[in-house]
Backbone of each chain as ProteinMPNN parsed JSONL, in Angstrom:
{"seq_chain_A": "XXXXXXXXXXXXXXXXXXXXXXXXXXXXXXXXXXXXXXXXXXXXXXXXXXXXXXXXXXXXXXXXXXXXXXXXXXXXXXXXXXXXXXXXXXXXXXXXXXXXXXXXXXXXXXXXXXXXXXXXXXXXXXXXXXXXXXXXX", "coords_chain_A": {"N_chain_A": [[108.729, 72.877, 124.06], [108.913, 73.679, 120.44], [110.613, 72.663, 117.967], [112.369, 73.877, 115.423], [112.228, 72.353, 112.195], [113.43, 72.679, 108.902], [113.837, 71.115, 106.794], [112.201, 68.995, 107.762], [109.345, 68.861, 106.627], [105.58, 68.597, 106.107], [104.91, 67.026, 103.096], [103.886, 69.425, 100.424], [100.685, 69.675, 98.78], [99.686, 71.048, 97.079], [100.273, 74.568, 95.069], [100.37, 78.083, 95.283], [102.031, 80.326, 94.134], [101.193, 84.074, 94.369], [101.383, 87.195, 94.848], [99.287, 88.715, 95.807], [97.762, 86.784, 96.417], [98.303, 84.178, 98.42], [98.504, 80.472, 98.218], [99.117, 77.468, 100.059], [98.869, 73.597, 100.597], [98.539, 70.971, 102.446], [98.665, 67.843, 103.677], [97.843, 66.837, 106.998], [98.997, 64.899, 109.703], [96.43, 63.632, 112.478], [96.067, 63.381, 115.874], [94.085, 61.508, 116.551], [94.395, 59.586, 114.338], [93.024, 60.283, 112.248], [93.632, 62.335, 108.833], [94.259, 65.456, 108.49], [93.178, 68.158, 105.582], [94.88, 71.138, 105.702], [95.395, 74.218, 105.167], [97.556, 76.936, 104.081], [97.475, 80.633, 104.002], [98.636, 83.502, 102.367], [98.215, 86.815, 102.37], [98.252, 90.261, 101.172], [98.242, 92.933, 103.679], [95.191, 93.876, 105.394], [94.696, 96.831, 106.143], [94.932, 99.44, 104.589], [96.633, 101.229, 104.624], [99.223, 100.261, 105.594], [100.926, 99.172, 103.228], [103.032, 96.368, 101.34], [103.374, 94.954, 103.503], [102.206, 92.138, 104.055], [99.708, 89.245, 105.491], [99.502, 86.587, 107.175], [98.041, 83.257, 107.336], [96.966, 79.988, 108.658], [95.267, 77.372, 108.734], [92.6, 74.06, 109.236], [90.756, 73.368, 105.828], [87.495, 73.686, 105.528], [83.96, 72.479, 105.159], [82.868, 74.464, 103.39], [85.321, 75.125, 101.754], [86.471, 76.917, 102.626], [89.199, 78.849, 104.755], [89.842, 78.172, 108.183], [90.664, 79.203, 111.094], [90.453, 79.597, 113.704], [89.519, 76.94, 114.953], [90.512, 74.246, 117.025], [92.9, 72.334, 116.733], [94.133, 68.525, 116.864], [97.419, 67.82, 116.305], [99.496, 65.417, 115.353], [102.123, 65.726, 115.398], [102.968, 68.226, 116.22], [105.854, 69.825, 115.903], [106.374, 69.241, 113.174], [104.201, 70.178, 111.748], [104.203, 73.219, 112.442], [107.2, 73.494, 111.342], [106.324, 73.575, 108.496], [104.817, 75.11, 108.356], [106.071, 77.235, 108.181], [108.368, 76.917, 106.82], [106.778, 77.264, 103.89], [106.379, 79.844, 104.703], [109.21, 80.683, 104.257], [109.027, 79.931, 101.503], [107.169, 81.946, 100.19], [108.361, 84.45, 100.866], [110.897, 84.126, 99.438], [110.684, 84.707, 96.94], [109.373, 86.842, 97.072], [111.39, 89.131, 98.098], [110.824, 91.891, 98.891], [108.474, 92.074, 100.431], [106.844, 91.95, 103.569], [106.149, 89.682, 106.027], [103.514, 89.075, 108.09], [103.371, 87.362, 111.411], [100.47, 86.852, 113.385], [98.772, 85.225, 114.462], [95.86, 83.843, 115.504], [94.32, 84.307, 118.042], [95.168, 84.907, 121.105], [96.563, 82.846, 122.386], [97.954, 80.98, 120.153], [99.201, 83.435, 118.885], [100.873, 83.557, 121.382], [102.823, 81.053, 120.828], [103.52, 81.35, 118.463], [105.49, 83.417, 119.07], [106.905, 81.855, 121.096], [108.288, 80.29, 119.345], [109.652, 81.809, 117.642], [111.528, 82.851, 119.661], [112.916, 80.286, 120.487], [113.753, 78.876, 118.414], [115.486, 80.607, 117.289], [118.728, 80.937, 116.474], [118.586, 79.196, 114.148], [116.53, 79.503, 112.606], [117.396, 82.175, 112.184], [119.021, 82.222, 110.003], [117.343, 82.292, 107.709], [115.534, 84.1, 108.07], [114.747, 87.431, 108.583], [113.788, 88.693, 111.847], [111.293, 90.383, 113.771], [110.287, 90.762, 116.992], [106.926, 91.765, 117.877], [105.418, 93.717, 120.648], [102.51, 94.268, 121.876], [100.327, 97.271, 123.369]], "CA_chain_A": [[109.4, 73.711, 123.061], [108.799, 73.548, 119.543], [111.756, 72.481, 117.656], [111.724, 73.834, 114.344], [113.516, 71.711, 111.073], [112.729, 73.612, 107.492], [114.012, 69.969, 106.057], [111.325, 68.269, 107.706], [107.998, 68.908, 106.391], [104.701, 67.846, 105.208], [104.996, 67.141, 101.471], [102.964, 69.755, 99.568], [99.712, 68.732, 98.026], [99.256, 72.281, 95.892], [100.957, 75.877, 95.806], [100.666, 79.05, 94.472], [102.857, 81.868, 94.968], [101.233, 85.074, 93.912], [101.44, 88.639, 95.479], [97.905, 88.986, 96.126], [96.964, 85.568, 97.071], [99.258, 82.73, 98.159], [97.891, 79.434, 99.149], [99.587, 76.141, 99.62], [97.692, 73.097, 101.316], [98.996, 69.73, 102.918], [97.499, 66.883, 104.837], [98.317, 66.76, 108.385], [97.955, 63.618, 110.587], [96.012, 63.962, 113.844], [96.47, 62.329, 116.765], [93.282, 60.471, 116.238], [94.246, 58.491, 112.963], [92.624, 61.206, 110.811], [94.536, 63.836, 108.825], [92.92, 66.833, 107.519], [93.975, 69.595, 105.014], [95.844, 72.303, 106.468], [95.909, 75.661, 104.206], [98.368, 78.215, 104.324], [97.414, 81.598, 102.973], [99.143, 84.774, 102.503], [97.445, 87.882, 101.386], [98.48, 91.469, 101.786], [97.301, 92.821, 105.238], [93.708, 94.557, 105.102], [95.26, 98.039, 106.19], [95.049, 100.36, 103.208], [98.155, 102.553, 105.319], [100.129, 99.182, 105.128], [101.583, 98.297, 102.013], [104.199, 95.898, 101.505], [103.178, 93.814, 104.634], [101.119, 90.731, 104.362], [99.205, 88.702, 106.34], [99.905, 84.936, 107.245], [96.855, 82.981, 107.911], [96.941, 79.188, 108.374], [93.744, 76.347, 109.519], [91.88, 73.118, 107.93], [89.87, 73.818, 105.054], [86.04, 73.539, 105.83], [83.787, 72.062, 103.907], [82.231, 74.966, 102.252], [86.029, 75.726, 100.948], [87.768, 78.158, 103.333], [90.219, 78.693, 105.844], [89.249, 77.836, 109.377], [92.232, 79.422, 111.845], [90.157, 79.289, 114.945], [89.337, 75.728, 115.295], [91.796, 73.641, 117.869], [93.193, 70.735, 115.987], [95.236, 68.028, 117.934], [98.364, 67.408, 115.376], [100.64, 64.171, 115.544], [103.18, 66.051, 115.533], [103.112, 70.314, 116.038], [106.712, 70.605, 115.221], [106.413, 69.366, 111.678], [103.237, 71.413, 111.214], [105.108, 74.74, 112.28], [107.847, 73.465, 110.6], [106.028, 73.636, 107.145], [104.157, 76.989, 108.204], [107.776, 78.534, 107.883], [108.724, 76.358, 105.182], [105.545, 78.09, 103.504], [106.051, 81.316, 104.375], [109.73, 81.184, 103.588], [108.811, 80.13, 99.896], [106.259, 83.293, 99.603], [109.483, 85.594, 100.92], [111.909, 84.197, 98.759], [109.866, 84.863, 95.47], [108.955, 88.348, 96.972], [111.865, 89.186, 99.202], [110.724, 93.146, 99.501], [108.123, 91.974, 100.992], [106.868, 91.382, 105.282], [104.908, 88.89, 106.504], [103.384, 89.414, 110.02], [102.293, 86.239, 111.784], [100.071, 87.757, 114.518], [97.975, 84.437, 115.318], [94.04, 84.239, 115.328], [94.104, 84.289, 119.215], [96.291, 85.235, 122.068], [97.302, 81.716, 122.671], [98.837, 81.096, 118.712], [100.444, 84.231, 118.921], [102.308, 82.918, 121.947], [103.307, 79.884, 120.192], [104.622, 81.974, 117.303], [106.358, 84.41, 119.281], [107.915, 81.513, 120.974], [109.221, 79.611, 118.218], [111.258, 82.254, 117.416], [112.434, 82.941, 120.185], [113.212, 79.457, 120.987], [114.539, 78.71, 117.329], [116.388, 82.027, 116.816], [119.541, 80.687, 115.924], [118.652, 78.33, 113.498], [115.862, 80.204, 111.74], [118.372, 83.133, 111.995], [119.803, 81.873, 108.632], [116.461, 82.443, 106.68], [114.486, 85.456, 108.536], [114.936, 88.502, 109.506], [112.152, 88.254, 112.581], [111.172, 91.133, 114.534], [108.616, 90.609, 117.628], [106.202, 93.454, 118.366], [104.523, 93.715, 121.786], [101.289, 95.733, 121.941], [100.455, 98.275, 124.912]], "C_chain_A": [[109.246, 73.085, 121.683], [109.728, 73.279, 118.424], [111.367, 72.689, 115.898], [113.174, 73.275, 113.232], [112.828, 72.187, 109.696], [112.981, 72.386, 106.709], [113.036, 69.361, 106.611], [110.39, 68.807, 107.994], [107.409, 68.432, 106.011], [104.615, 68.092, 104.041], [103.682, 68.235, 101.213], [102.193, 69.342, 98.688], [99.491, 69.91, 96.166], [100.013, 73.3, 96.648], [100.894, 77.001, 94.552], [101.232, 80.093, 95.041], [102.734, 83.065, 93.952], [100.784, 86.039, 95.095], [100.402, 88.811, 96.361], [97.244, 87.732, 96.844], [97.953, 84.331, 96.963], [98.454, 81.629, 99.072], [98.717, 77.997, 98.827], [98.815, 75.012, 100.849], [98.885, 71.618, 101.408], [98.449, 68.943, 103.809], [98.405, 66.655, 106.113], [97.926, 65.82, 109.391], [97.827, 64.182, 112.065], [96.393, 62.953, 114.904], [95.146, 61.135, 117.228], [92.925, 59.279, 114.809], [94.201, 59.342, 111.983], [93.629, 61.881, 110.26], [93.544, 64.913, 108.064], [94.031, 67.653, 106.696], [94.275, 70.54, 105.968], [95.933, 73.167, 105.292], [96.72, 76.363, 105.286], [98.086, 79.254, 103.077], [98.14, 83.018, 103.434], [98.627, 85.768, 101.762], [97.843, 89.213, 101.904], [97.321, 91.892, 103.191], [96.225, 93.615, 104.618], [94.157, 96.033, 105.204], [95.787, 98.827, 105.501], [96.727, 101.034, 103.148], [99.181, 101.646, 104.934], [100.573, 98.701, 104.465], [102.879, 97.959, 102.106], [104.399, 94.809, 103.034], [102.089, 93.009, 104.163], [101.253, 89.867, 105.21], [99.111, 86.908, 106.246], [98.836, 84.008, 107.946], [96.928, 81.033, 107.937], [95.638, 77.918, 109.513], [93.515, 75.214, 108.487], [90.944, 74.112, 107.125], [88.481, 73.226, 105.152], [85.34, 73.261, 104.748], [82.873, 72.948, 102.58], [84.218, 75.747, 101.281], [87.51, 76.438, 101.522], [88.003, 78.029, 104.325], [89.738, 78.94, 107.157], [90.264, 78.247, 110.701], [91.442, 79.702, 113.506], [89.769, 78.256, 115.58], [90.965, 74.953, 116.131], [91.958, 72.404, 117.401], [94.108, 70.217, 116.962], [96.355, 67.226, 116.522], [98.923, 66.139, 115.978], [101.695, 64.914, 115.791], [103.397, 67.769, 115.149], [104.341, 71.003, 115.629], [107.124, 70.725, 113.537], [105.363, 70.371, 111.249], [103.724, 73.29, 111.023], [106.304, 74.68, 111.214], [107.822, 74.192, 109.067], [105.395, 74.766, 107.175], [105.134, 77.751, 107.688], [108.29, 78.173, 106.698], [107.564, 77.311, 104.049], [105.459, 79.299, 103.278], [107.734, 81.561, 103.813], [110.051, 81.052, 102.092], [108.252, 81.272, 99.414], [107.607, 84.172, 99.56], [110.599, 85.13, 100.075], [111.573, 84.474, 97.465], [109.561, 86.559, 95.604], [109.528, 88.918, 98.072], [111.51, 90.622, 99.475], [109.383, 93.364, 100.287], [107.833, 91.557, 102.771], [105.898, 90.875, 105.218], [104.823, 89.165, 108.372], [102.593, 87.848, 110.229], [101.705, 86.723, 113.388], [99.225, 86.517, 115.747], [96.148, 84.931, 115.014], [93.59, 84.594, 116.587], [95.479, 84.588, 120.009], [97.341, 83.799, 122.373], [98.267, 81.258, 121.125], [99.353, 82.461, 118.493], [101.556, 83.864, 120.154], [103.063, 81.986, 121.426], [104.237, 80.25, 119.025], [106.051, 82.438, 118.087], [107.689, 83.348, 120.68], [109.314, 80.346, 120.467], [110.461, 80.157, 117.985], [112.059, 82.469, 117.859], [113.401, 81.803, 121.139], [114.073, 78.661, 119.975], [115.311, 79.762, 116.345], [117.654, 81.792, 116.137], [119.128, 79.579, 114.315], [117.762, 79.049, 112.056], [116.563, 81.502, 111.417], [118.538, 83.249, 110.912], [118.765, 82.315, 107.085], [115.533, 83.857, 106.876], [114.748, 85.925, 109.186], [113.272, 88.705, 110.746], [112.61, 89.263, 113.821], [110.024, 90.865, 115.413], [108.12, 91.998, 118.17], [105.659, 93.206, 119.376], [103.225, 94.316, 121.42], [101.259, 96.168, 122.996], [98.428, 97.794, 124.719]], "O_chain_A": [[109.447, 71.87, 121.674], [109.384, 74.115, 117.589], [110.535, 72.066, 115.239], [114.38, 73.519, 113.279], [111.621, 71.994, 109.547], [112.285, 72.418, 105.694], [112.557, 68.781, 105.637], [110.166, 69.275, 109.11], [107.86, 67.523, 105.315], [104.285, 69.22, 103.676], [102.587, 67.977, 101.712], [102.649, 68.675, 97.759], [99.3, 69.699, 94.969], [100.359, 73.348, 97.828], [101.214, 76.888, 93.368], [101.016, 80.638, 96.123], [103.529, 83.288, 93.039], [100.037, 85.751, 96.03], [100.576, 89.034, 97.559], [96.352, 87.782, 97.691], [98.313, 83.699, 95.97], [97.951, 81.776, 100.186], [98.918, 77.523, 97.708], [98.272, 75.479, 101.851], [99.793, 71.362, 100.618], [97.751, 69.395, 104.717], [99.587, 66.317, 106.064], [96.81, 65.816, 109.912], [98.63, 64.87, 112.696], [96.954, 61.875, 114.705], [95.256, 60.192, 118.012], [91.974, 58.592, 114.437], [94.975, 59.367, 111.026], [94.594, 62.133, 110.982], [92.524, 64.983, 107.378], [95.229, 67.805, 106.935], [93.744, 70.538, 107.079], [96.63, 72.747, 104.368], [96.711, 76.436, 106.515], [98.258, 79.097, 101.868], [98.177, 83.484, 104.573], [98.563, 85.65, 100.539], [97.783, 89.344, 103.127], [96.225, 91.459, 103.549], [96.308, 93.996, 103.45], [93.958, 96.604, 104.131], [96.989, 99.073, 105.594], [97.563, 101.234, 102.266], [100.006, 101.988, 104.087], [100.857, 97.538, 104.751], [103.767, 98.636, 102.624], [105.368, 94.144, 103.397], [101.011, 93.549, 103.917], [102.311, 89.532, 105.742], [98.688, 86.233, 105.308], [98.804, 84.044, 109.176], [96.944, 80.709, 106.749], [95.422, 77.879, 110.724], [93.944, 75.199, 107.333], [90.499, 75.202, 107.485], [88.424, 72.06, 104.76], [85.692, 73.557, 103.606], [82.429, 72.568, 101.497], [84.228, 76.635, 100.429], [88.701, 76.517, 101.222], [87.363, 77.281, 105.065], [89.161, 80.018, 107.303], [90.607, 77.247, 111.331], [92.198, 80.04, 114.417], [89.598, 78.387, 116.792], [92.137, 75.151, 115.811], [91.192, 71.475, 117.658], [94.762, 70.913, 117.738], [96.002, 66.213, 115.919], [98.728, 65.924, 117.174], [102.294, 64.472, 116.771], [103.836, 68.313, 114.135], [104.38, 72.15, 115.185], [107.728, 71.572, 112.879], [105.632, 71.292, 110.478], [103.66, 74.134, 110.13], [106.451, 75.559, 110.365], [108.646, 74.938, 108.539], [105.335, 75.476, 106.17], [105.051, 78.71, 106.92], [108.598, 78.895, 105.75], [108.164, 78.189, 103.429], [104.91, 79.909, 102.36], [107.856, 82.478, 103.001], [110.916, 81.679, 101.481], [108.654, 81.727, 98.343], [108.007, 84.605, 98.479], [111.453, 86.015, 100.006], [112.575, 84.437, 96.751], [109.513, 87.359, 94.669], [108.817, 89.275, 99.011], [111.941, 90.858, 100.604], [109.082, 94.466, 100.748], [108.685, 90.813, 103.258], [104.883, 91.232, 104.619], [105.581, 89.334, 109.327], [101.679, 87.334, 109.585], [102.442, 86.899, 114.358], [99.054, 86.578, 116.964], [95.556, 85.901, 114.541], [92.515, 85.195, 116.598], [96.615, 84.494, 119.544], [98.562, 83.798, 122.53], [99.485, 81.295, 121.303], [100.198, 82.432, 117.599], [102.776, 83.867, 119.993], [104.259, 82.183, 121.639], [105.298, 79.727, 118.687], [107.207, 82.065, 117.888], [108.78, 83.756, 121.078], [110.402, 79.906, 120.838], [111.613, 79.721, 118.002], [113.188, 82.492, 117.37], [114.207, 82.057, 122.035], [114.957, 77.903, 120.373], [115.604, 79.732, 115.15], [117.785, 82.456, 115.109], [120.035, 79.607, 113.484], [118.16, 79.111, 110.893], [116.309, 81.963, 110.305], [118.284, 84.363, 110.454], [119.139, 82.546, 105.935], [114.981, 84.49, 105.976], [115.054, 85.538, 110.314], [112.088, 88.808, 110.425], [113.602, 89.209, 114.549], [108.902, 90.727, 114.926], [108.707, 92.948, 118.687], [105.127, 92.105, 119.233], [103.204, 94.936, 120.357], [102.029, 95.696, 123.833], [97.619, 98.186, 125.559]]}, "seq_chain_B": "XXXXXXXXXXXXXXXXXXXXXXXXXXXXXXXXXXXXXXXXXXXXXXXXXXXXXXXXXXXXXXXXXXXXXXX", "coords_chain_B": {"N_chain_B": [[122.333, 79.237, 102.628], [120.972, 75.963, 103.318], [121.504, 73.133, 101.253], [119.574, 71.437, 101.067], [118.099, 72.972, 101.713], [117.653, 74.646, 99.613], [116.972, 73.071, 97.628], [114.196, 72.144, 98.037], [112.714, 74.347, 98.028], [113.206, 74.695, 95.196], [112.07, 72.886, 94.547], [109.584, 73.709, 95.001], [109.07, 75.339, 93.169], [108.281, 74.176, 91.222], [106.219, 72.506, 91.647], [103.926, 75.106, 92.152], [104.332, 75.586, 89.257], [102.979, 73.24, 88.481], [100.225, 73.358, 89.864], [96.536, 73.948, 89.576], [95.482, 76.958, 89.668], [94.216, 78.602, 92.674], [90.923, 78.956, 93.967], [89.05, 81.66, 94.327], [88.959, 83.818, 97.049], [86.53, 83.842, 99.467], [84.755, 86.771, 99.827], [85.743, 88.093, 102.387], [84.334, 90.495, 106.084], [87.703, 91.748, 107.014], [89.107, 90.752, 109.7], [89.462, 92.243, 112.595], [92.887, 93.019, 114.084], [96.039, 93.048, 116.193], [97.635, 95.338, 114.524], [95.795, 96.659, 113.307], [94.705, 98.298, 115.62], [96.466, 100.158, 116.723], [97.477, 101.402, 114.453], [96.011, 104.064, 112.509], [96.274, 106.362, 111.081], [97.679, 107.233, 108.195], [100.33, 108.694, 109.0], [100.768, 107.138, 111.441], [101.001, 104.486, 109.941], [103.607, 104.936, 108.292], [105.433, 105.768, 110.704], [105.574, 103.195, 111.979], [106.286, 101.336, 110.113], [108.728, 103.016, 109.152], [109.975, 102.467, 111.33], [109.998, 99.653, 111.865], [111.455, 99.203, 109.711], [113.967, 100.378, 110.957], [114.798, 98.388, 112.945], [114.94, 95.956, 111.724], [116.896, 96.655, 110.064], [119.185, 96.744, 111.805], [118.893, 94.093, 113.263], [119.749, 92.533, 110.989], [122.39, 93.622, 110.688], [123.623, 92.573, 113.171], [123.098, 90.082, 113.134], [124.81, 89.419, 111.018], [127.13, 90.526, 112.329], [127.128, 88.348, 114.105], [127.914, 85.93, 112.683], [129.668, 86.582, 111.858], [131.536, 86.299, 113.819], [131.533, 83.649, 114.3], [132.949, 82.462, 111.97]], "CA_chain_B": [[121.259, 78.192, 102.73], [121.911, 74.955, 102.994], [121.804, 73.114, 99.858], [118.794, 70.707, 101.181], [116.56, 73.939, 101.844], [117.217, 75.388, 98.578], [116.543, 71.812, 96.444], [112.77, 72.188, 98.755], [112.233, 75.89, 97.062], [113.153, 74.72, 93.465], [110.585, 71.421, 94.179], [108.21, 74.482, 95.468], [108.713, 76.463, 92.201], [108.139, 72.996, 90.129], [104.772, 72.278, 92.107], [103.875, 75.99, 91.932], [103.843, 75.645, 87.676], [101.711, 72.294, 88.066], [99.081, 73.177, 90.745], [96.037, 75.136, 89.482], [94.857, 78.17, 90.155], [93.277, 78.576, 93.947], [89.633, 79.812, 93.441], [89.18, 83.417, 94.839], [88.857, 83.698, 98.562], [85.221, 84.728, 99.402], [85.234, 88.306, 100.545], [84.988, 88.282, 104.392], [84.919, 91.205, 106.424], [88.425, 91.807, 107.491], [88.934, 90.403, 111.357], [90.949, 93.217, 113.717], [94.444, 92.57, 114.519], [96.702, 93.727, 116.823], [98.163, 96.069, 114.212], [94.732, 97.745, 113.205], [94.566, 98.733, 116.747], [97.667, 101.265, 116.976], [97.245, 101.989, 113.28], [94.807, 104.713, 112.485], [96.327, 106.69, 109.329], [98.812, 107.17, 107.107], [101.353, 108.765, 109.591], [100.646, 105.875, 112.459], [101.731, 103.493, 109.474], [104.902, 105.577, 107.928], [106.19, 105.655, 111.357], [105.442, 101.8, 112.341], [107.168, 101.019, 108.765], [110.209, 102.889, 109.598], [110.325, 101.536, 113.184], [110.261, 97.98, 111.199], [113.217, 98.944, 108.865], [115.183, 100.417, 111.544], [114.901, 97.573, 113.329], [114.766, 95.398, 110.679], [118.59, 96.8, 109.818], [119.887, 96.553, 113.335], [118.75, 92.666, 113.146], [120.188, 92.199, 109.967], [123.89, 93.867, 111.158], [123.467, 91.824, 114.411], [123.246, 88.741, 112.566], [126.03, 88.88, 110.576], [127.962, 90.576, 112.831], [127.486, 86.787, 114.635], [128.067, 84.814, 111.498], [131.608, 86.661, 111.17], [132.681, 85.784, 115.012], [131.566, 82.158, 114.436], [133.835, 81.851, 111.7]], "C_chain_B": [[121.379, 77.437, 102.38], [121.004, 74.157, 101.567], [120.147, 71.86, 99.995], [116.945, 71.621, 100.992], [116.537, 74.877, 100.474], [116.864, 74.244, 97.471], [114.955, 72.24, 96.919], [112.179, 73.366, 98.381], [112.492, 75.583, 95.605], [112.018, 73.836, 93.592], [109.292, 72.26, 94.654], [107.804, 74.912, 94.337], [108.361, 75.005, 91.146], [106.409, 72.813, 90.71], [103.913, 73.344, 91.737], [103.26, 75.53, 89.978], [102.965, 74.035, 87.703], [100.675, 71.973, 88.927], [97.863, 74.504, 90.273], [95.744, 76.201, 90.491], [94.118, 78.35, 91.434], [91.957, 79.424, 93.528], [90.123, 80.787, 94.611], [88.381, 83.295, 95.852], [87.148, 84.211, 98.559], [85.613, 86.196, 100.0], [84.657, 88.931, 101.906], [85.358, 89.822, 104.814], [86.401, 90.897, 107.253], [88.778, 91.616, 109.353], [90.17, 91.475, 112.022], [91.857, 92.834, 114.319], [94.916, 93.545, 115.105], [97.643, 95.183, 116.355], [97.032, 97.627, 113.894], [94.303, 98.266, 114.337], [95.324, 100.185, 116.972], [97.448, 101.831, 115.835], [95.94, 102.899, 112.639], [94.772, 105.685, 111.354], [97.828, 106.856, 109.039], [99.897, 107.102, 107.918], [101.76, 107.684, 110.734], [101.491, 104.696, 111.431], [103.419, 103.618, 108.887], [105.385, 105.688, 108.782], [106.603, 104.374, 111.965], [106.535, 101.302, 111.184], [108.549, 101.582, 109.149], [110.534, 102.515, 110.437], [111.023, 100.229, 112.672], [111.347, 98.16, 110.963], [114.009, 98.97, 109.639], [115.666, 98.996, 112.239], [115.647, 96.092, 112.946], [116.539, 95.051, 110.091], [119.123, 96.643, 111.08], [119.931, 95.006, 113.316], [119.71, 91.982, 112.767], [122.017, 92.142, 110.471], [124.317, 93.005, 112.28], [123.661, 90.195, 113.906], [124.635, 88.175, 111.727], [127.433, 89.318, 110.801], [128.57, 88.695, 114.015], [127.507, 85.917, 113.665], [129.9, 84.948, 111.85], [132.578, 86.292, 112.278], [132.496, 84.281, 114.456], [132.422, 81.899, 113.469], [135.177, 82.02, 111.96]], "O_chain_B": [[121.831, 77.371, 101.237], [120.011, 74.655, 101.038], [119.683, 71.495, 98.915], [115.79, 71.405, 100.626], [115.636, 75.684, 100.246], [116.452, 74.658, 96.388], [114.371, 72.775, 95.977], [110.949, 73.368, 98.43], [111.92, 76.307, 94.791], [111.05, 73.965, 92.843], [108.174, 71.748, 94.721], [106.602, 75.016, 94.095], [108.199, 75.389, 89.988], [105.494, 73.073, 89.929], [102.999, 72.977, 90.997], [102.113, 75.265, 89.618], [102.27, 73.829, 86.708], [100.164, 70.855, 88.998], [98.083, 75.695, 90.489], [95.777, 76.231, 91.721], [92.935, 78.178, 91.141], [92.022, 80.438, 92.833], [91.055, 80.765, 95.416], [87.263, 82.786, 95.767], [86.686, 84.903, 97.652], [86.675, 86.527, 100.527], [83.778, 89.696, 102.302], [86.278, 90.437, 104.274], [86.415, 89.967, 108.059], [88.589, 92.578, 110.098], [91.395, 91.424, 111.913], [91.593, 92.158, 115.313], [94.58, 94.71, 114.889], [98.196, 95.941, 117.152], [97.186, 98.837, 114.065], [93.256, 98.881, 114.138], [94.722, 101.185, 117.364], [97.143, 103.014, 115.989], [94.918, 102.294, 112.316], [93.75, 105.939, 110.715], [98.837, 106.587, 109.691], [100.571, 106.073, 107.959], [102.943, 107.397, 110.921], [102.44, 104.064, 111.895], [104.262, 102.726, 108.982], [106.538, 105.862, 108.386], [107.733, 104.261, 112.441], [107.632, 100.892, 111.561], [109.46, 100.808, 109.443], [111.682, 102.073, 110.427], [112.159, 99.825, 112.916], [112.286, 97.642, 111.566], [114.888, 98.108, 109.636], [116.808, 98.57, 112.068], [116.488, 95.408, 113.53], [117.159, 94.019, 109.836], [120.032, 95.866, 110.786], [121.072, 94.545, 113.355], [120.411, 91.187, 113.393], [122.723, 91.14, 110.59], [125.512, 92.711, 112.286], [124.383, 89.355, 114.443], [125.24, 87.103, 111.741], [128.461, 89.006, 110.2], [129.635, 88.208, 114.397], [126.929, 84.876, 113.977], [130.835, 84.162, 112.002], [133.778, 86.049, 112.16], [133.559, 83.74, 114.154], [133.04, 80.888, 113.803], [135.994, 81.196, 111.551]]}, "name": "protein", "num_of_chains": 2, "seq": "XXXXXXXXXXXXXXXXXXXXXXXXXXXXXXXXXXXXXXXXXXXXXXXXXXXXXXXXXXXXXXXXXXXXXXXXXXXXXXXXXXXXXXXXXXXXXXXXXXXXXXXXXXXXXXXXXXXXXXXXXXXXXXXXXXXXXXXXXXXXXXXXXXXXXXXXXXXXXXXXXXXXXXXXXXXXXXXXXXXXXXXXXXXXXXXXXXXXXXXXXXXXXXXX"}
C-alpha cells in the first residue's frame, strides 16, 4: 500500500503553472544510487468535446527533452514519488480550481496504482480532492 | 488545509515566478485513452461532464457531511 504524505516530497527543481501547459520537474533517487529527473506535466486533454478536463502525465525526461511515461523506473522510495505527483497536481488545481484533472495512467498497471491510492488514501487526501474513479466497460 | 500544505503552495507560487519558461512540448500525435474510447461527440461528452458534476456534488456533500459528524 502506498501511503500517501502531501508534506513529504521531493523538493522542486522548476515549475510552471499555466493552463495550457504545466510542467514541474524533480530528481528522484533510484534504488540503484542514481536519481533521474522526473517531469510532471499537465495539459488539457486532447478531446476537442472535453473542455475543462486535463490530462496528467508524469515519467523521466529523455535525453532528446521529453516526457517518457512508459519506461519502468525502480524508485527508492514510490510513496514519496506519488506523494509529489499529488503534491503537483494539487498545485495546478489550486491555481485553476474550475478545472479536472484525470489521471488515467499510461498502462493498465499505473492506472491500478492510481486508482488504488485513492482508494487506499481516501481519508486523508479527502481534505484536498474531490476524486471520482471511472471504470470502463 | 493544514497550515504546512499551504506554506508548500506559497513556496510553489515563489518557485513558479523564478523558474523559466518550459520550452514547447513537441507536437506528438495524441495517444488513446480510456476516455477517447466512450467519447465520440459532443453529446457522449455533455453527458460524461454532467455524470462528473453530479457525482462530483454527491462526493463533495458526502464529505462534509463526514467532516460535520467528526466534529
Amino acid at each position: 500500500m502506498v501511503k500517501i504524505d502531501l508534506g513529504n516530497t521531493y523538493e522542486l527543481m522548476n515549475a510552471s503553472l499555466d493552463r495550457e501547459h504545466t510542467q514541474m520537474e524533480f530528481l528522484c533517487p533510484q534504488t540503484d544510487g542514481t536519481a533521474r529527473i522526473i517531469r510532471v506535466e499537465i495539459k488539457p486533454h486532447h478531446d476537442p468535446f472535453l473542455t475543462g478536463v486535463s490530462n496528467l502525465a508524469m515519467g523521466p525526461v529523455t535525453e532528446s527533452g521529453e516526457l517518457d511515461d512508459q519506461i519502468r523506473l525502480k524508485h527508492k522510495d514510490r510513496a514519496v514519488v506519488y506523494s509529489t505527483l499529488l503534491f503537483c497536481m494539487l498545485g495546478f488545481l489550486n491555481q485553476y480550481p474550475d478545472l479536472t484533472v484525470g489521471l488515467d495512467g499510461s498502462d493498465d498497471l499505473r492506472a491500478a496504482i492510481y486508482h488504488s491510492i485513492f482508494l487506499s488514501n481516501g481519508n486523508s487526501l479527502g481534505d484536498y480532492f474531490v476524486s471520482v474513479g471511472l471504470t470502463g466497460t | 488545509m493544514e497550515d504546512q500544505i499551504r506554506d508548500k503552495l506559497a513556496h510553489l507560487q515563489d518557485l513558479v515566478r523564478k523558474s523559466p519558461s518550459p520550452k514547447a512540448a513537441s507536437q506528438k500525435p495524441a495517444k488513446p485513452d480510456s476516455l477517447s474510447t466512450v467519447i465520440k461527440t459532443k453529446r457522449d461528452a455533455d453527458l460524461f461532464i454532467a455524470q462528473l458534476d453530479a457525482v462530483v456534488r454527491l462526493a463533495r456533500e458526502e464529505y462534509m457531511d463526514l467532516k460535520g459528524k467528526e466534529v
